[in-house]
C-alpha positions, 0 to 999 in steps of 0.5 A: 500500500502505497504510504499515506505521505507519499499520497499526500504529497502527490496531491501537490507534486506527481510522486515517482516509484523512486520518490516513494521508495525513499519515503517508505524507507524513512517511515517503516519504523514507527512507535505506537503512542496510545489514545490521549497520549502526547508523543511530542509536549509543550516546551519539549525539546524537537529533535525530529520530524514526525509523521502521522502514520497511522491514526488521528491526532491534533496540534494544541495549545493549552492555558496555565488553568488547564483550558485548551485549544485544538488548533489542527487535526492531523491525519495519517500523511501529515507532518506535524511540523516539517523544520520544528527540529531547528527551535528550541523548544515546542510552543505547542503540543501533538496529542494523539486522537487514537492509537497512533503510529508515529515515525520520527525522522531525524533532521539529517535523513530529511535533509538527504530525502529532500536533497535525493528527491527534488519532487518530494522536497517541491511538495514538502514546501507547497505542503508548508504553505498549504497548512499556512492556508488551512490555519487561516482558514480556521481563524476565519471559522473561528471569527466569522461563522456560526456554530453550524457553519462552522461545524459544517465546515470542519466536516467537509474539510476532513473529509476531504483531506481523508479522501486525499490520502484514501481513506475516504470515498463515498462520501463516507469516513471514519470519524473518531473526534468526541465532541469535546474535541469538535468542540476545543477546536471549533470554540464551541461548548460540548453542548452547542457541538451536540446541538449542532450535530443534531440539526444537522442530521435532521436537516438531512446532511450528515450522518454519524454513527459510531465514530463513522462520518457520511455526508449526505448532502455534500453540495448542501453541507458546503454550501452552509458552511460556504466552503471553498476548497480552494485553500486546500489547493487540491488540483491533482 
């Protein structure tokens, strides 16, 4: 099977067997870090890149009397931070969603893939500018759309990114988010979330069952939410 970060990146340049073949060998090994649990903490020392393999996670930020907020999902394929190995120090913390599967890549083999591999190191930079793109996106959710807009939003979102790395199709995805964390990442309360979700089910548009996502309605879902998919610059 093809790695979920080869498909990722071939959204944003067209990835070769050989491009491939130095990502596989990169991201074979990899540690299971178990649900709830962070791999990578606030005020850590980075010293390597971390790549989603399998499972959910998210970056967050928290507040000194415990509050927090999810400021992205990473899916599996997603880098958690491409060059945070040249700081100092976290600023903010990656907690895994689900079980995960994390590879951590030291910052020298990195730097020889990028260098051995020009198209890997061209999506790697339209991948940076992307996340840049998505983080905007979320501010604009978080300061300007309703509860259900937002909702809405974060739901074709993922849903898309999932379907970019195969693992969605039909308009149907697993969906392992509770909904504190809808709730931490969208500035809603757990309540207004299940509220939300509710509306949204009797309206027609979404199902969600047993921690599995389908959308029922796309057209109608992104138009609610007024979603451009734009930002995530998907055009391959």
């Amino acid at each position: 099977m093809t790695h979920a970060l080869a498909q990722r990146l071939d959204a944003f340049a067209r990835i070769s067997p050989y491009d491939e073949t130095g990502i596989a060998q990169l991201t074979r090994v990899a540690r299971v870090v178990p649900p709830r649990r962070a791999p990578v903490g606030e005020g850590e020392r980075p010293n390597f890149v971390h790549v989603i393999v399998d499972g959910w996670a998210c970056r967050y930020k928290s507040l000194p009397d415990g509050r927090r907020q999810i400021v992205a999902f990473l899916l599996p394929g997603d880098l958690c931070d491409l060059n945070v190995y040249i700081l100092k120090q976290m600023d903010h913390g990656i907690a895994a969603i689900t079980r995960l599967s994390v590879a951590d890549i030291a910052p020298d083999d990195m730097d020889a893939l990028t260098a051995n591999h020009p198209r890997i190191a061209q999506a790697l930079w339209r991948e940076t500018l992307i996340n840049q793109a998505v983080q905007r996106e979320w501010t604009v959710n978080l300061g300007q759309r309703t509860a259900s807009e937002r909702i809405a939003h974060l739901l074709v979102e993922l849903y898309l990114r999932l379907r970019t790395v195969g693992l969605a199709r039909n308009e149907s995805c697993d969906f392992p988010p509770t909904q504190n964390d809808l709730a931490s990442a969208a500035g809603l309360t757990a309540v207004h979330v299940n509220r939300t979700l509710q509306e949204l089910r009797r309206d027609g548009l979404i199902e969600l069952e047993r921690r599995r996502l389908t959308i029922l309605d796309m057209r109608r879902l992104m138009d609610l939410a007024m979603f451009n998919p734009n930002y995530l610059h998907l055009h391959r």
